[in-house]
C-alpha positions in Angstrom: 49.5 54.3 34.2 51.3 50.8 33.9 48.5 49.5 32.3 48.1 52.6 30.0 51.9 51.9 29.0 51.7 48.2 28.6 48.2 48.7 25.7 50.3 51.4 24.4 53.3 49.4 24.1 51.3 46.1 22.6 49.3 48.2 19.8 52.8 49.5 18.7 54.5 45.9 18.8 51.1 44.7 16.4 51.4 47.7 14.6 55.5 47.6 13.6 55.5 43.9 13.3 52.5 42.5 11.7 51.4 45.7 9.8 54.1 47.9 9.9 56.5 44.8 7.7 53.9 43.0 5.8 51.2 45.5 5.2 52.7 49.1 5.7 53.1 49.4 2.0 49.8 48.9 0.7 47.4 49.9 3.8 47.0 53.2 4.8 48.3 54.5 8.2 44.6 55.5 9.6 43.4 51.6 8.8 46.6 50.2 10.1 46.1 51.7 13.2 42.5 51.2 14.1 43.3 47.3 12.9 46.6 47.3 15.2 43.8 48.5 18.1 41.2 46.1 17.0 44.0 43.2 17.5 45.0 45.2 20.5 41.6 45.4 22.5 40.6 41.0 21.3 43.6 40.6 23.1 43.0 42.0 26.3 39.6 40.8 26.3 40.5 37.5 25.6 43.1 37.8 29.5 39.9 38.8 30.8 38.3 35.8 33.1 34.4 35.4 31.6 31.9 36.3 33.9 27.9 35.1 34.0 26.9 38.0 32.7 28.4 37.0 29.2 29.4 33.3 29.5 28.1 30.1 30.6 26.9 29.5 33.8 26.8 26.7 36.1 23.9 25.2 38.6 25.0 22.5 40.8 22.3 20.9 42.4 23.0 18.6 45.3 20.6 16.0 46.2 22.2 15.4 49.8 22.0 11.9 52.0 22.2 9.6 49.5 19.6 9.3 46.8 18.0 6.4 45.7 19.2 6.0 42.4 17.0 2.3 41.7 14.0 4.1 42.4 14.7 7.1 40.7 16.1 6.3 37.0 14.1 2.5 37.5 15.2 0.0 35.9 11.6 -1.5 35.7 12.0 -4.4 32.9 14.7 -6.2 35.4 13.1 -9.0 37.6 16.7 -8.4 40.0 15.1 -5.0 40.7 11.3 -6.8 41.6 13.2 -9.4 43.1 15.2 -7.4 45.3 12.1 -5.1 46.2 9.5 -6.7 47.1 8.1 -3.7 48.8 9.4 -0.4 47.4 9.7 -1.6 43.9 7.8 0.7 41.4 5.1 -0.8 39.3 6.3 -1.3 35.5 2.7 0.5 35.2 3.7 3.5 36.7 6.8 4.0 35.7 7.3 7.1 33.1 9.2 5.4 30.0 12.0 6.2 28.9 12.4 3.2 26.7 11.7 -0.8 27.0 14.0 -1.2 29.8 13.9 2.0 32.0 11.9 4.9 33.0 11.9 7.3 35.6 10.3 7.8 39.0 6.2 8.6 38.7 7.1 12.1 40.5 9.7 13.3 38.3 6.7 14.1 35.2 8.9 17.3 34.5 11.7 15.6 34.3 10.4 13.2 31.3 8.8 16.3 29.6 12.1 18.3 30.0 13.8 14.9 28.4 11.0 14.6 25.6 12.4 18.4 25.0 16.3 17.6 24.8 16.7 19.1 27.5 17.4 16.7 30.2 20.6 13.9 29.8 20.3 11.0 32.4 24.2 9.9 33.4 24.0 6.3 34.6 25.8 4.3 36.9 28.0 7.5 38.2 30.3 6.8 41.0 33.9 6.0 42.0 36.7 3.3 42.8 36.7 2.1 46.0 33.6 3.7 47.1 33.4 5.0 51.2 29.1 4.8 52.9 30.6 7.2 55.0 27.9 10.5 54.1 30.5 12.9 55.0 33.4 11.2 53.3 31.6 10.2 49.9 30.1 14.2 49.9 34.0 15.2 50.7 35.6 12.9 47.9 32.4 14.5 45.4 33.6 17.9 46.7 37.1 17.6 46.3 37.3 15.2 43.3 39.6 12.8 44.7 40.5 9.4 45.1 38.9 7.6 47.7 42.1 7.2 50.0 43.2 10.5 49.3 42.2 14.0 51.7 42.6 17.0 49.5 42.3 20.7 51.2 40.4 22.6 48.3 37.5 21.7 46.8 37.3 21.2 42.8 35.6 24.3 41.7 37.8 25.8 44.7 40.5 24.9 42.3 39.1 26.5 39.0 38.2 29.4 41.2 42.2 29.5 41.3 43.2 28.4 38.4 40.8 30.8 35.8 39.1 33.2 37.9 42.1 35.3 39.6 41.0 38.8 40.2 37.4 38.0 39.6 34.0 39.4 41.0 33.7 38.0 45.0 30.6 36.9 43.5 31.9 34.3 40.6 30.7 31.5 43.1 27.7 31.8 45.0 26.2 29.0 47.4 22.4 29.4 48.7 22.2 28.5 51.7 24.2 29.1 55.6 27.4 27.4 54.7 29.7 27.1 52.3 30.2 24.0 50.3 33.6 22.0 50.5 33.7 22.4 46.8 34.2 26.1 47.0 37.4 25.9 49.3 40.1 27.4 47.3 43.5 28.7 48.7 42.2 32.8 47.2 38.5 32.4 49.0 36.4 33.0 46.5 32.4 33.3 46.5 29.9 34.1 49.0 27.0 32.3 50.7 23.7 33.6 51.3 19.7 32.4 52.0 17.5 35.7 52.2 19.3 38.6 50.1 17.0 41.1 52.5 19.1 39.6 55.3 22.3 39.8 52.9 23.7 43.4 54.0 26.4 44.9 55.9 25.9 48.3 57.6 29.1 50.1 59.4 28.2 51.0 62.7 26.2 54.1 62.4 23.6 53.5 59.5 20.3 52.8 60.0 17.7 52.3 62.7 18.9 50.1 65.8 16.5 46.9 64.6 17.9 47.5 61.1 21.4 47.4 62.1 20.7 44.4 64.5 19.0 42.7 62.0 21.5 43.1 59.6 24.4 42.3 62.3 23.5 39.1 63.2 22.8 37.9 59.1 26.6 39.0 58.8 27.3 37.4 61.8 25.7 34.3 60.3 27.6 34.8 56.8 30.7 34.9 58.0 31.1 32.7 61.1 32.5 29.6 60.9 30.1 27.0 61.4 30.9 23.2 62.9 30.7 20.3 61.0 29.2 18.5 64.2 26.6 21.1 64.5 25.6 21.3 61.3 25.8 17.6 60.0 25.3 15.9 63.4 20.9 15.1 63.1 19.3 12.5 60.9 19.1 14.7 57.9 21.8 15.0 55.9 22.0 18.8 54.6 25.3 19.4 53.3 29.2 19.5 54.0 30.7 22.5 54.5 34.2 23.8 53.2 37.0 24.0 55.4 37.2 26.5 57.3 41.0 27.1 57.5 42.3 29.9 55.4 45.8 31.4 54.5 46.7 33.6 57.3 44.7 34.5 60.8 41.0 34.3 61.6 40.7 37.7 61.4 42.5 38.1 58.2 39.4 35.6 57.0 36.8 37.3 58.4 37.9 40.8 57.0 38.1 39.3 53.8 34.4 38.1 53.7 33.8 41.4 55.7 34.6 43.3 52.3 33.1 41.1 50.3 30.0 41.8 52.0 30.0 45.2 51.4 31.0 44.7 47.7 28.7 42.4 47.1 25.4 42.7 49.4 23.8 46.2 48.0 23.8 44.8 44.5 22.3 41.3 45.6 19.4 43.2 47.3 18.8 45.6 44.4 18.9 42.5 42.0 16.4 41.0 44.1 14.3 43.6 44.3 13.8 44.3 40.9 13.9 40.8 39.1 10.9 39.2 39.0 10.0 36.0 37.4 7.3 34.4 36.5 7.7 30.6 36.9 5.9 29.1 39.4 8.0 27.1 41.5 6.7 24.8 44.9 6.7 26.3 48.6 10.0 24.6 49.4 13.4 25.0 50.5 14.7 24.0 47.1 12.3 25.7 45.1 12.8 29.0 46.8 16.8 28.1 46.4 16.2 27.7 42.4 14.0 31.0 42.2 16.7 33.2 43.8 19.5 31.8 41.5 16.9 32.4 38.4 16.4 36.2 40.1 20.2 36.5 40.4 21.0 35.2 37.0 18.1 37.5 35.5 19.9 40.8 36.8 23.0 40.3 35.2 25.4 38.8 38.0 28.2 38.6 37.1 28.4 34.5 39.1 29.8 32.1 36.9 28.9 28.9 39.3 25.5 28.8 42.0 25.4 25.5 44.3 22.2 24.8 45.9 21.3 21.8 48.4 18.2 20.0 48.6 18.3 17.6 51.7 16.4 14.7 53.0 17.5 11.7 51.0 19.0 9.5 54.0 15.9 6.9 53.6 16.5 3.9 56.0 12.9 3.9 56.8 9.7 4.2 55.0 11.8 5.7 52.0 8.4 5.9 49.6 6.6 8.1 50.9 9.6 10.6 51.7 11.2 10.0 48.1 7.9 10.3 46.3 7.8 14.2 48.2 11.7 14.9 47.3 11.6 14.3 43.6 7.7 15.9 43.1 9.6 18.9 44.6 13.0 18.2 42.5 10.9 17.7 39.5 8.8 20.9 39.9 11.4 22.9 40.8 13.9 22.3 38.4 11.1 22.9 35.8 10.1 26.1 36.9 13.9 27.0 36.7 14.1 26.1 33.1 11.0 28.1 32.3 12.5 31.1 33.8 15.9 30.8 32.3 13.7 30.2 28.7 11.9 33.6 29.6 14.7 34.8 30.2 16.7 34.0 27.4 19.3 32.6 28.9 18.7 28.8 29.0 21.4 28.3 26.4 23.9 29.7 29.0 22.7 27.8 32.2 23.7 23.8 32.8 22.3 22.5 35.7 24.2 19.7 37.0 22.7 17.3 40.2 24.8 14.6 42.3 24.2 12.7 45.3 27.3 11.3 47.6 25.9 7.9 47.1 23.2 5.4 45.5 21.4 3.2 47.8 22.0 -1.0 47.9 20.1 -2.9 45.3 18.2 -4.9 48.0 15.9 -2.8 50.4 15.5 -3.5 54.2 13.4 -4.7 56.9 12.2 -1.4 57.7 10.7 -0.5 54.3 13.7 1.8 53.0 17.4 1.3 51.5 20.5 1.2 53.1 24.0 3.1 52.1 25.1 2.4 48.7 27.2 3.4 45.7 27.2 4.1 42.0 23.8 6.0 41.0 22.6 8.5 38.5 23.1 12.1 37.5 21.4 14.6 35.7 22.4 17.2 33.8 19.2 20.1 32.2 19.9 23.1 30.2 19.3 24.3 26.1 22.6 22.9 24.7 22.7 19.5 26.4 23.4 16.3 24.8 19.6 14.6 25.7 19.6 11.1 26.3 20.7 8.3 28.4 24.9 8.6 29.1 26.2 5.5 30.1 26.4 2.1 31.3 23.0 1.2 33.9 24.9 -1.1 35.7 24.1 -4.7 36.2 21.6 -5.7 39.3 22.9 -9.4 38.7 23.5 -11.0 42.6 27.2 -12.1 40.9 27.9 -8.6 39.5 27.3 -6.7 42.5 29.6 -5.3 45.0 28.7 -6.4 48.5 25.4 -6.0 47.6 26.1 -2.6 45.8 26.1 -1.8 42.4 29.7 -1.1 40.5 30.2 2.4 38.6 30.3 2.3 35.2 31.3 6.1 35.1 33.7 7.7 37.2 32.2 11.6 38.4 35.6 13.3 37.4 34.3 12.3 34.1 31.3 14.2 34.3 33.2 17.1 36.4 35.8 17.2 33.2 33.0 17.7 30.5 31.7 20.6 32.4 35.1 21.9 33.0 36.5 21.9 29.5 33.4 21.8 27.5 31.0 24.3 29.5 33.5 26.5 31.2 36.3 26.7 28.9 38.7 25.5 30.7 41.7 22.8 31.5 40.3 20.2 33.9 43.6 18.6 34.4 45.3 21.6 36.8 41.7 20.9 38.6 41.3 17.2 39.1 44.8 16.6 39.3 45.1 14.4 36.6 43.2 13.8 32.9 40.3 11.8 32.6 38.4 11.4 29.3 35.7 14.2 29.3 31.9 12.2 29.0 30.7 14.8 26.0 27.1 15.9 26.5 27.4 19.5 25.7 
């Protein structure tokens, strides 16, 4: 009824004011009504936060541990890089041109076709002052968008979840995967994390069979239990940080939030994925099936407006060749497969898919045939309205211009993170990153 009173109260305040004194004497009543209802309705669709199913959408994609940025966008006319590589150095030969001076890694063929296509921009030399080689505080201060000495509570899209999506669809943020990414901690929890939507379900006690209810209890269990940094992040492979898992009010008020969300949420995520099928063919691996489930989602009309997916593995101290050449095949062929689907789709013009990794690797590689921590490295950013192309400075591999044997940024990520903001997502980025930085325009 408020709301009924408030449109009814708006159309006659448009109506009196811009009509009823300026055109009420040559416009008759009938047209100066339906126009006062036109103006009326733009209005309150304008309030309404935009949703994926008729706005942009955005695909972060994080390449977790720690990728080797040297060996992936290569600078392979620089005798510093041969010099510095004896080993692990790519062959000039081999190297997939991108012009005189660089080219990309011999696995990432899709990557080089999706560039020939404008649809693939290459950021270079991405990173941050004052960089940490800590894994878990370099993903925290990517998560968060803060400085390097600073320890924020909510992650960045946490932030727009707060600042432009009040009263939005649990589902405007959805992670694949067990745990929910540090970027999505917001002070409203917002967003939902999931692997198999078969497993994705919540049955009161009651319905269905005793495995089916079993089954389905310990998937919720798994969806809503706080997990354990140490657990999770504690082995050799780095997989991804999760968000904090300290909410407004008691740990029961949290987990009979996500309780409901569940049940909002999980019957349409199964019946999406059951009758969504595309037709891309993507590789037999963890990120591929990650990238084929956000295609699915987007394909049935979900309303998310922001999907994270983790591919992990890219810690390479030792014998780093052979385990990168597997991580960006897979990489390559999966993100292609993705943009097929969202072409058959229709919808690539909508989707920006948008990778990072907490850290580069140091320009000089080791005794043990693989890189160590290091800092600024590349980004890239795939989707039909991109600006294709090579963003930024590559920074210098000189001995004299590096940083303790690390290369220096030449852009800061908040950069980046304020293009898609304002640009892709319509939004102010400066509630969100806490301050303004200059937007790098590629959409």
């Amino acid at each position: 009824m408020k709301r009924e009173i408030a449109l009814h109260t708006r159309r006659e305040f448009l109506r009196e004011t811009v009509l009823g004194g300026a055109l009420s004497w040559t416009v008759p009543t009938f047209l100066a009504n339906t126009f006062a209802a036109l103006q009326a309705d733009a209005a309150d669709k304008l309030s309404q936060p935009a949703t994926g199913r008729d706005s942009t959408i955005l695909v972060i994609l994080q390449m977790a541990g720690g990728n080797d940025g040297l060996n992936t966008v290569v600078p392979c006319g620089n005798d510093y890089y041969h010099n510095a590589r004896p080993r692990i150095a790519i062959e000039p030969s081999k190297v997939l041109r991108l012009n005189d001076d660089l080219g990309l890694h011999p696995n990432l063929k899709e990557f080089k076709e999706l560039y020939d296509a404008g649809e693939l921009t290459v950021i270079q030399g991405v990173g941050y002052p004052n960089p940490n080689r800590s894994h878990f505080r370099s993903t925290e201060i990517w998560q968060t968008a803060s400085d390097s000495k600073t320890f924020e509570r909510y992650g960045w899209l946490g932030r727009y979840f707060d600042n432009s999506c009040a009263g939005c669809d649990p589902l405007i943020g959805v992670s694949i995967g067990r745990q929910t990414p540090q970027a999505f901690a917001a002070k409203t929890p917002t967003g939902v994390s999931l692997e198999n939507p078969e497993n994705y379900r919540y049955l009161p006690g009651g319905r269905g069979n005793a495995n089916e209810k079993g089954s389905a209890e310990e998937a919720f269990r798994k969806l809503n239990q706080p997990e354990s940094d140490i657990t999770e992040n504690s082995g050799a492979t780095i997989e991804a940080i999760p968000g904090a898992v300290r909410r407004p009010g008691s740990a029961l008020d949290f987990l009979e939030r996500t309780a409901l969300d569940a049940q909002v949420s999980s019957d349409r995520i199964r019946g999406i994925a059951g009758r969504v099928e595309t037709k891309a063919i993507y590789p037999a691996s963890p990120l591929g099936n990650s990238l084929k489930l956000v295609a699915t989602l987007i394909g049935g009309g979900l309303p998310t407006r922001v999907f994270y997916v983790s591919q992990g593995g890219y810690d390479t101290h030792t014998n780093q060749t052979n385990t990168q050449n597997r991580l960006l095949r897979e990489l390559g062929e999966s993100v292609k497969a993705f943009v097929a689907d969202m072409k058959d789709q229709g919808n690539l013009s909508r989707v920006l898919l948008m990778t990072f990794s907490e850290f580069g690797r140091r320009v000089a590689e080791n005794a043990s045939g693989g890189t160590d921590h290091g800092a600024a490295a590349p980004m890239f950013v795939v989707g039909g309205n991109t600006k294709a192309g090579l963003l930024g400075e590559y920074p210098s591999l000189a001995p004299t211009d590096l940083f303790q044997g690390d290369l220096k940024f030449t852009v800061d990520f908040r950069s980046v993170y304020a293009a898609v903001l304002e640009d892709w997502l319509k939004t102010s980025s400066e509630p969100v990153l806490g301050r303004k930085f200059a937007p790098l325009r590629f959409v």
